[in-house]
N, C-alpha and C positions, 0 to 999 in steps of 0.2 A: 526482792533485791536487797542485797547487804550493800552498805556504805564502808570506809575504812580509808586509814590516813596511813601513807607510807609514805617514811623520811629516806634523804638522799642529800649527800652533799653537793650543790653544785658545780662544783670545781671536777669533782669526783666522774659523777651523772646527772645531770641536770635536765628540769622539763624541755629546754631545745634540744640538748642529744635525744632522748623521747619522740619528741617530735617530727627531728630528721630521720630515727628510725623506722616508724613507726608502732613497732612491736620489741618490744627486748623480755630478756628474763630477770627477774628480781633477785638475782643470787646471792652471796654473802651473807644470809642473818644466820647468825650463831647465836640464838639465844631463844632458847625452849618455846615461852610464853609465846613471840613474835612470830616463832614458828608454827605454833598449833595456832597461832591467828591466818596464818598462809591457808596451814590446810582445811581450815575453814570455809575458805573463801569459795563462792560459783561463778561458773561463766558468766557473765553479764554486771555481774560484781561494779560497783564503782569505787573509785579511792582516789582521795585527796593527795599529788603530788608534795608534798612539804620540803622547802631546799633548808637542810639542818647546817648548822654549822655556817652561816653566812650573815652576810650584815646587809640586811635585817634578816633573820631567819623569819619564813611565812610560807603559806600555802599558794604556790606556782600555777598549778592546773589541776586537769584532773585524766585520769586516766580508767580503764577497765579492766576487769580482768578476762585474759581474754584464751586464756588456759588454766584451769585449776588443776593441782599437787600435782606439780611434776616433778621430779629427781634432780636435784641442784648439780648441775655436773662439775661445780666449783671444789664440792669435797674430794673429788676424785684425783685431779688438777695437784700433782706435788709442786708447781711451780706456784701456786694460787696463794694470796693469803688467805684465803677462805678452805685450805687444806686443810681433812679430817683425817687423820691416819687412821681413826681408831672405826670408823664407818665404813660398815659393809657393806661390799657390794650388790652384796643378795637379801641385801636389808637397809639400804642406805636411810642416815639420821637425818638427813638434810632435804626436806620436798620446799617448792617453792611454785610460783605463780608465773604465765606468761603475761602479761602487762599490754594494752594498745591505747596509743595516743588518743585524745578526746578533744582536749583543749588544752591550751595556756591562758589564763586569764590575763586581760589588757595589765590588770596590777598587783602585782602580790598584795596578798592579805598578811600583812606583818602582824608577827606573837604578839604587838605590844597590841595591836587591832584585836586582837582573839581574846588575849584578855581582858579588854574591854566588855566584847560580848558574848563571853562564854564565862563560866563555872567551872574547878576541875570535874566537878560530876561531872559534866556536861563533854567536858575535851580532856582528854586524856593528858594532849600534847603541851596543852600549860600548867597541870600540874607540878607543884616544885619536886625535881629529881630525878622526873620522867626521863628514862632514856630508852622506852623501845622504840625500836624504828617502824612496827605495825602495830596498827590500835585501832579496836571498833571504833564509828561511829552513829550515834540513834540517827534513826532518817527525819527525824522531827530537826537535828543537831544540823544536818548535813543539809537540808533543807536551807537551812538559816544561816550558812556560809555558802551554801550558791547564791541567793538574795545576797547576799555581803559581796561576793564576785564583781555581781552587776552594781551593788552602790557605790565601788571602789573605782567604775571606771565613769560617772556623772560625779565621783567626788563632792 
Protein backbone atom coordinates (compact mmCIF):
# COMPACT_ATOMS: atom_id res chain seq x y z
CA UNK A 1 0.00 0.00 0.00
CA UNK A 2 0.94 3.64 -1.01
CA UNK A 3 0.45 6.57 1.29
CA UNK A 4 -0.10 10.21 -0.36
CA UNK A 5 -1.26 13.81 0.90
CA UNK A 6 -3.78 15.50 -1.24
CA UNK A 7 -4.73 19.30 -0.69
CA UNK A 8 -8.05 20.81 -0.90
CA UNK A 9 -9.31 24.16 0.14
CA UNK A 10 -11.89 23.90 2.66
CA UNK A 11 -14.25 26.54 1.95
CA UNK A 12 -13.79 24.99 -1.62
CA UNK A 13 -14.14 20.83 -0.52
CA UNK A 14 -13.42 20.10 2.77
CA UNK A 15 -12.97 16.72 4.82
CA UNK A 16 -16.82 17.13 6.12
CA UNK A 17 -18.19 17.55 2.40
CA UNK A 18 -15.94 14.04 2.17
CA UNK A 19 -17.45 12.78 4.79
CA UNK A 20 -21.10 13.62 3.99
CA UNK A 21 -20.29 12.17 0.68
CA UNK A 22 -18.86 9.62 1.09
CA UNK A 23 -17.12 9.00 -2.07
CA UNK A 24 -16.37 12.02 -4.63
CA UNK A 25 -13.68 12.45 -7.41
CA UNK A 26 -10.59 14.25 -7.11
CA UNK A 27 -10.95 16.42 -10.15
CA UNK A 28 -9.24 19.90 -11.00
CA UNK A 29 -5.34 19.18 -10.80
CA UNK A 30 -3.69 20.67 -13.80
CA UNK A 31 -0.43 20.15 -13.08
CA UNK A 32 1.58 17.19 -14.76
CA UNK A 33 3.86 16.05 -11.73
CA UNK A 34 0.33 15.94 -9.25
CA UNK A 35 -0.96 14.24 -12.14
CA UNK A 36 1.30 11.41 -12.82
CA UNK A 37 1.03 11.20 -8.90
CA UNK A 38 -2.87 10.39 -9.40
CA UNK A 39 -2.06 7.94 -11.84
CA UNK A 40 0.07 6.39 -9.64
CA UNK A 41 -2.06 5.56 -7.18
CA UNK A 42 -4.08 1.77 -6.27
CA UNK A 43 -7.12 0.90 -5.05
CA UNK A 44 -6.68 0.66 -1.45
CA UNK A 45 -4.20 3.64 -1.65
CA UNK A 46 -4.41 5.79 1.60
CA UNK A 47 -3.86 9.70 1.48
CA UNK A 48 -3.82 12.47 3.94
CA UNK A 49 -6.79 14.92 3.42
CA UNK A 50 -4.79 18.50 3.88
CA UNK A 51 -7.39 21.69 4.09
CA UNK A 52 -4.72 24.22 1.96
CA UNK A 53 -5.48 27.64 2.09
CA UNK A 54 -6.95 27.94 5.59
CA UNK A 55 -6.12 29.28 9.06
CA UNK A 56 -4.34 26.91 10.12
CA UNK A 57 -3.71 24.93 7.04
CA UNK A 58 -3.08 20.98 8.29
CA UNK A 59 -3.96 17.54 7.67
CA UNK A 60 -7.97 16.99 8.36
CA UNK A 61 -8.49 13.21 7.86
CA UNK A 62 -7.76 10.63 5.75
CA UNK A 63 -9.25 9.08 2.99
CA UNK A 64 -8.69 6.14 0.22
CA UNK A 65 -8.49 5.56 -2.79
CA UNK A 66 -11.13 3.94 -3.81
CA UNK A 67 -11.00 4.06 -7.89
CA UNK A 68 -7.69 4.35 -9.61
CA UNK A 69 -6.94 6.65 -13.24
CA UNK A 70 -10.08 7.50 -14.15
CA UNK A 71 -10.86 10.35 -16.83
CA UNK A 72 -11.46 13.66 -15.08
CA UNK A 73 -14.59 14.59 -16.79
CA UNK A 74 -13.96 18.29 -15.48
CA UNK A 75 -11.73 18.75 -18.72
CA UNK A 76 -14.50 18.14 -20.80
CA UNK A 77 -17.06 20.37 -18.84
CA UNK A 78 -16.75 24.12 -21.06
CA UNK A 79 -18.57 25.55 -18.09
CA UNK A 80 -15.75 24.03 -15.62
CA UNK A 81 -12.78 25.99 -14.57
CA UNK A 82 -10.92 22.97 -14.81
CA UNK A 83 -11.74 23.18 -18.84
CA UNK A 84 -9.05 21.75 -21.21
CA UNK A 85 -10.02 22.66 -24.83
CA UNK A 86 -6.99 21.41 -26.05
CA UNK A 87 -7.57 17.48 -24.39
CA UNK A 88 -8.73 14.75 -26.31
CA UNK A 89 -11.35 12.95 -26.04
CA UNK A 90 -9.94 9.76 -27.37
CA UNK A 91 -6.84 10.53 -25.41
CA UNK A 92 -7.85 12.67 -22.58
CA UNK A 93 -4.81 14.66 -20.51
CA UNK A 94 -6.62 14.73 -17.31
CA UNK A 95 -7.02 10.98 -15.41
CA UNK A 96 -7.65 11.39 -11.71
CA UNK A 97 -8.60 9.13 -8.64
CA UNK A 98 -12.22 8.12 -7.02
CA UNK A 99 -11.52 9.18 -3.28
CA UNK A 100 -13.75 7.32 0.11
CA UNK A 101 -14.11 8.77 3.37
CA UNK A 102 -12.05 6.98 6.21
CA UNK A 103 -11.82 9.44 8.95
CA UNK A 104 -11.62 12.94 10.11
CA UNK A 105 -9.22 13.27 12.80
CA UNK A 106 -10.71 14.85 16.40
CA UNK A 107 -7.80 17.71 15.38
CA UNK A 108 -6.11 18.88 12.70
CA UNK A 109 -2.53 18.42 12.53
CA UNK A 110 -1.58 22.10 11.77
CA UNK A 111 1.71 22.95 9.19
CA UNK A 112 3.28 24.68 12.07
CA UNK A 113 2.70 20.81 13.91
CA UNK A 114 4.35 19.23 10.75
CA UNK A 115 7.09 21.29 10.89
CA UNK A 116 7.87 20.57 14.03
CA UNK A 117 8.08 16.88 13.22
CA UNK A 118 8.83 16.41 10.01
CA UNK A 119 11.99 17.40 7.48
CA UNK A 120 11.25 18.61 3.91
CA UNK A 121 12.70 15.17 2.82
CA UNK A 122 10.48 13.82 4.96
CA UNK A 123 7.10 15.90 3.79
CA UNK A 124 6.80 17.19 0.82
CA UNK A 125 3.92 19.73 2.08
CA UNK A 126 6.31 21.82 4.33
CA UNK A 127 8.73 22.43 2.08
CA UNK A 128 9.28 26.25 1.16
CA UNK A 129 7.35 26.85 -2.25
CA UNK A 130 5.57 23.63 -2.42
CA UNK A 131 2.63 23.98 -4.24
CA UNK A 132 1.32 20.61 -5.59
CA UNK A 133 -1.84 19.59 -4.42
CA UNK A 134 -0.53 15.52 -4.51
CA UNK A 135 2.53 14.31 -3.04
CA UNK A 136 4.03 10.77 -1.88
CA UNK A 137 4.35 9.91 1.32
CA UNK A 138 7.14 7.17 2.87
CA UNK A 139 4.94 4.72 5.02
CA UNK A 140 7.53 5.02 7.83
CA UNK A 141 6.39 9.26 7.21
CA UNK A 142 2.65 8.45 7.24
CA UNK A 143 3.11 6.18 10.03
CA UNK A 144 4.24 8.89 12.30
CA UNK A 145 1.44 11.38 11.42
CA UNK A 146 -1.26 8.64 12.18
CA UNK A 147 0.59 8.38 15.73
CA UNK A 148 0.51 12.33 15.63
CA UNK A 149 -3.60 11.94 14.79
CA UNK A 150 -3.91 10.17 18.04
CA UNK A 151 -1.39 12.53 20.27
CA UNK A 152 -3.37 15.53 18.85
CA UNK A 153 -6.46 14.42 20.39
CA UNK A 154 -4.86 13.42 24.48
CA UNK A 155 -3.06 16.88 23.62
Amino acid sequence: MNYWLMKSEPDVYGIADLERDRTTIWDGVRNYQARNFLRSMQMGDLAFFYHSSATPPGIAGLMKISKPDIVDPSQFDSKSKYYDPKSPADNPRWRTVEVEFVEAFAELIPLDVLRQKFNPDELIVIRQGNRLSVTPVEPTVAKRILKQAKAEVRG
